[in-house]
C-alpha positions in Angstrom: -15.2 -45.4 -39.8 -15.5 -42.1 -38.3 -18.3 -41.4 -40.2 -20.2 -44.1 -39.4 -19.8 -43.5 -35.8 -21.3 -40.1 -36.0 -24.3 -41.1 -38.0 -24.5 -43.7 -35.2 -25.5 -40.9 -32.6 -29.0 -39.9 -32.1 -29.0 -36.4 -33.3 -32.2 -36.1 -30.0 -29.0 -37.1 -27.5 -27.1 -34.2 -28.7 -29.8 -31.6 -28.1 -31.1 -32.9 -24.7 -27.1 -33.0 -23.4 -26.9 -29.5 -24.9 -29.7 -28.3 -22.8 -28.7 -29.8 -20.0 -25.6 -28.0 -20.0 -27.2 -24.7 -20.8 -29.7 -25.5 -17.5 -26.5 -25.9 -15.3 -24.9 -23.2 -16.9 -27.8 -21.0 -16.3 -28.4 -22.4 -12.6 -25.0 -22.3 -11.8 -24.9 -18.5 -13.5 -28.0 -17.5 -11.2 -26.6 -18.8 -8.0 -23.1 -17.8 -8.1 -25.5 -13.9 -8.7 -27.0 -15.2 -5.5 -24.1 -15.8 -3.6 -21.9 -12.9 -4.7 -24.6 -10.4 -3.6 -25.2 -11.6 -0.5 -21.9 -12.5 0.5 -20.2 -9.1 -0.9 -17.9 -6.8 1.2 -20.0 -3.8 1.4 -17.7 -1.1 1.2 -17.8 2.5 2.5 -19.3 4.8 0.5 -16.7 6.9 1.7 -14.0 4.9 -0.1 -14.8 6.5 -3.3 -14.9 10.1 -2.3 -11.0 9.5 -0.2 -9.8 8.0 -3.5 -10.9 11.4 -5.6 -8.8 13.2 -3.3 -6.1 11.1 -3.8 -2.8 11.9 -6.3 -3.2 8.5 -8.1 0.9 8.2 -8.6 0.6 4.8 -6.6 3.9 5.3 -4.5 3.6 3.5 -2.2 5.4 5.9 -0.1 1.8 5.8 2.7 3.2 1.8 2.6 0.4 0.3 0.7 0.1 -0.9 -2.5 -1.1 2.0 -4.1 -3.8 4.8 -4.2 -6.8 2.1 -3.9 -5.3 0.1 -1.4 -4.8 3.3 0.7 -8.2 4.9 -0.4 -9.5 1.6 1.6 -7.8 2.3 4.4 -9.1 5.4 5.0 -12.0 5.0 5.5 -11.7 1.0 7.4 -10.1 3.4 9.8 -6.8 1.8 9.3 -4.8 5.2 8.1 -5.4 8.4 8.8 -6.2 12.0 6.5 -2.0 12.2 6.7 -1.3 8.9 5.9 -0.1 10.3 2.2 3.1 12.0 2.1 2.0 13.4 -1.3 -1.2 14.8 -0.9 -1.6 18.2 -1.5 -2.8 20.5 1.7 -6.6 21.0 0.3 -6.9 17.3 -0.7 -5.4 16.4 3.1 -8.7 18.5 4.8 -11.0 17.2 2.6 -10.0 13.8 3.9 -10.2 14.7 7.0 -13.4 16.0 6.5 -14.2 12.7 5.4 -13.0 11.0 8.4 -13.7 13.0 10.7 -10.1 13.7 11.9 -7.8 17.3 12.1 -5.5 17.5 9.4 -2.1 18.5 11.2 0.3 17.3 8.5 3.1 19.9 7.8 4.3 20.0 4.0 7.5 18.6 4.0 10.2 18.5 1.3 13.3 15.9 0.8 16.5 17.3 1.3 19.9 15.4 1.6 21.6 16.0 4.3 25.6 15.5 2.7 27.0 17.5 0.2 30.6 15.9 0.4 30.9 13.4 -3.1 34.0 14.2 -4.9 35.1 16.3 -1.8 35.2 13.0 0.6 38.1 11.1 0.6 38.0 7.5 -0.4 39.3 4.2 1.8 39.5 1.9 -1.0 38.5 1.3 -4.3 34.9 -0.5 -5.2 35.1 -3.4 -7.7 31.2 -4.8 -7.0 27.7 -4.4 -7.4 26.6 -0.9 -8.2 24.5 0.6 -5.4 25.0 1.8 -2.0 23.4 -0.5 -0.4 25.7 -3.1 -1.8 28.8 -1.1 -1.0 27.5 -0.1 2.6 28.1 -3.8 3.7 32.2 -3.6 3.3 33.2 -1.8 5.8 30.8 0.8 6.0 31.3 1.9 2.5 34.2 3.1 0.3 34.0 6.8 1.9 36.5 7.4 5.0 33.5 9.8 6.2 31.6 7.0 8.1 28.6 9.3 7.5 28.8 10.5 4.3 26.7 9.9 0.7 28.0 6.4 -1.2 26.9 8.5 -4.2 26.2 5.2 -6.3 22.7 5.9 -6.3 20.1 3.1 -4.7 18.6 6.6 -3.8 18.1 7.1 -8.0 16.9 3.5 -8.2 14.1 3.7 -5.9 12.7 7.0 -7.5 9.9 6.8 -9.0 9.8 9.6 -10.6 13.5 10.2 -11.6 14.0 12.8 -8.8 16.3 11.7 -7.2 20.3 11.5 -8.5 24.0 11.2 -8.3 25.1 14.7 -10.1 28.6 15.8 -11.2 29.4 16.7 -7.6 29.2 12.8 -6.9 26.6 13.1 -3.8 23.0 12.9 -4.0 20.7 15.4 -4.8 16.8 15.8 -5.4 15.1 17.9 -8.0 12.5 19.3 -6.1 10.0 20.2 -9.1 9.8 16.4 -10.2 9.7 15.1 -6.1 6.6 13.9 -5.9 7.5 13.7 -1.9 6.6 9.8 -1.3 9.8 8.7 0.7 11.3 5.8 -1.1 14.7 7.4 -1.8 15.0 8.1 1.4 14.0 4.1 2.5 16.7 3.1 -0.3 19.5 5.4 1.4 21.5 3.2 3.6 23.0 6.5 5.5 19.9 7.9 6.0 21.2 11.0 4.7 18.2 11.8 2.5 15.6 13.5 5.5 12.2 15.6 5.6 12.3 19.4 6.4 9.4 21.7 6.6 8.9 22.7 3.0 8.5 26.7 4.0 12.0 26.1 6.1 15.1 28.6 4.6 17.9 26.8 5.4 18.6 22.5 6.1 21.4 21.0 7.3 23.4 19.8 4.5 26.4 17.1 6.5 26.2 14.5 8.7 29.8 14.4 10.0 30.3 13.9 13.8 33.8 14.9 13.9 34.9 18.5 15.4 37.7 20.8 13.9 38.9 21.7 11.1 42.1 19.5 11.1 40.1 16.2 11.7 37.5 16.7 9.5 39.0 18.1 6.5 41.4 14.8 6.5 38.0 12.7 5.3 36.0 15.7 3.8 36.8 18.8 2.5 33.3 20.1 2.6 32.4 18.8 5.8 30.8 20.2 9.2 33.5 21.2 11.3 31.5 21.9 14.7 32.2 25.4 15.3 29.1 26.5 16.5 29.1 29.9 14.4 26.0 28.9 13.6 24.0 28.3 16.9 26.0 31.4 18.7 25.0 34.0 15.5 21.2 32.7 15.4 19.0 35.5 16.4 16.3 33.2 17.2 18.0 30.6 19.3 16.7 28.1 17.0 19.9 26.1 16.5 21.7 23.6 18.9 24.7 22.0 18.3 24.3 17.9 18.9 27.3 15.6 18.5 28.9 18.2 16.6 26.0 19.1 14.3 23.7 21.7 13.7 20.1 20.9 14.4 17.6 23.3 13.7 14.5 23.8 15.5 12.1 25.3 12.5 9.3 26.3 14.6 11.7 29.0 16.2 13.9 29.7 12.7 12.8 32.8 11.4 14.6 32.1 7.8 17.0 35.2 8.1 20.0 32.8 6.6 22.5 34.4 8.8 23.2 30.8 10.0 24.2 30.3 6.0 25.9 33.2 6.0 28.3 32.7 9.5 29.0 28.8 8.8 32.5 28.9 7.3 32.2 25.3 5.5 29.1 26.4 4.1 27.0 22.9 5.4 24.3 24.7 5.6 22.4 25.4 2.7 19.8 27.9 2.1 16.6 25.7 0.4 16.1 27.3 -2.9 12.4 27.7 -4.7 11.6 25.1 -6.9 13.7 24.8 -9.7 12.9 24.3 -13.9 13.1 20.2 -14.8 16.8 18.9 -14.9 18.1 21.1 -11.9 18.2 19.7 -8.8 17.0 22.5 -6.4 18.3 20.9 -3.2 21.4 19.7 -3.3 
């Protein structure tokens, strides 16, 4: 039966519906050309040039989507020449170039600003999810330093790059020679402990403890900031004040001499070492 139906159709039907198909086809082809030309975003011929200079590891630490995203941008004069956090210094004035702007971004580096861990005492004992962020919402977090590193690393997690980490010390620390600089540690850190310096500085902060005296803070830390002030009294420079029991250093006036290392008796402040080989993390 089947085959008598198909000898039934007029082989001339066939080939006229086939052309008419191939005419739409070839209209429809033609005007959707049409259409797409002259309805297309133009975009800046600058776009291309910003997205050379670019480091292509699609972050998203500038907050866009990635490299292209923030390339358009750019030059829609939506983000400016130091919208990337990763973008080396040369790359940043050639932007700028580009757009016509002055490229004042410092270098910075990631530093974390706890080096308690192991030497914090602990509240209670965790049972849940694994990350800090998770922890953070019972009671703060299992640390009886309200400030201090969770060490169960969302920092880790959110690193791109595998920079970032909980080492044997149980605090955070960043491996400066993998850091790629783009921020998203620091974003996943519900302390805020993980903070940019200058990336010439000598020295960072390395606690975030609000407490004062040895007594009081050696109860919930061992290793932590006990407000002295050694620090700020023995800086030649003047470049430290104490704040709410902390050291805060004022880099434009440090002139990295590391005596402020070398007076603070809870050693909180850290000197920043050079870059260090793959698997060390230089700042801890």
């Amino acid at each position: 039966m089947t085959a008598g139906i198909l000898s039934a159709v007029d082989p001339m039907t066939v080939l006229w519906s086939a052309l008419v198909l191939l005419a739409l086809a070839v209209v429809f082809g033609v005007l959707l050309a049409v259409l797409g030309k002259k309805f297309a975003v133009k975009k800046d011929a600058r776009e291309e040039e910003i997205r050379k200079h670019l480091p292509g590891a699609n972050c998203g630490g500038c907050g866009y989507a990635g490299c292209d995203a923030l390339a358009a941008a750019m030059a829609e004069g939506k983000a400016g020449a130091n919208a990337c956090p990763v973008m080396k210094p040369d790359a940043r004035k050639a932007v700028a170039e580009l757009l016509g702007e002055e490229a004042d971004g410092v270098p910075t580096v990631l530093v974390v600003a706890c080096s308690g861990g192991n030497a914090a005492a602990d509240k209670y004992d965790y049972m849940g999810y694994g990350d800090c962020r998770s922890m953070e919402l019972l009671g703060g977090g299992r640390k009886a330093c309200p400030w201090g590193c969770l060490g169960m690393g969302s920092c880790a997690d959110a690193c791109p790059v595998h920079a970032a980490g909980v080492g044997d010390e149980g605090h955070a620390a960043i491996d400066r020679e993998k850091c790629i600089g783009c921020g998203k540690c620091a974003a996943a850190c519900p302390k805020k402990l993980i903070v940019r310096i200058p990336a010439d500085a000598a020295v960072y902060v390395a606690c975030s403890n609000r407490l004062r005296g040895a007594k009081q803070v050696h109860e919930i830390c061992a290793r932590g900031c006990i407000g002295c002030g050694l620090c700020a009294r023995n800086c030649p420079s003047g470049a430290i004040e104490m704040k709410d029991n902390l050291p805060v250093i004022d880099y434009a006036k440090c002139t990295r001499c590391g005596i402020c290392a070398d007076k603070c008796p809870a050693k909180c402040i850290k000197r920043l070492q050079p870059a260090a080989p793959h698997g060390d993390a230089a700042a801890q």
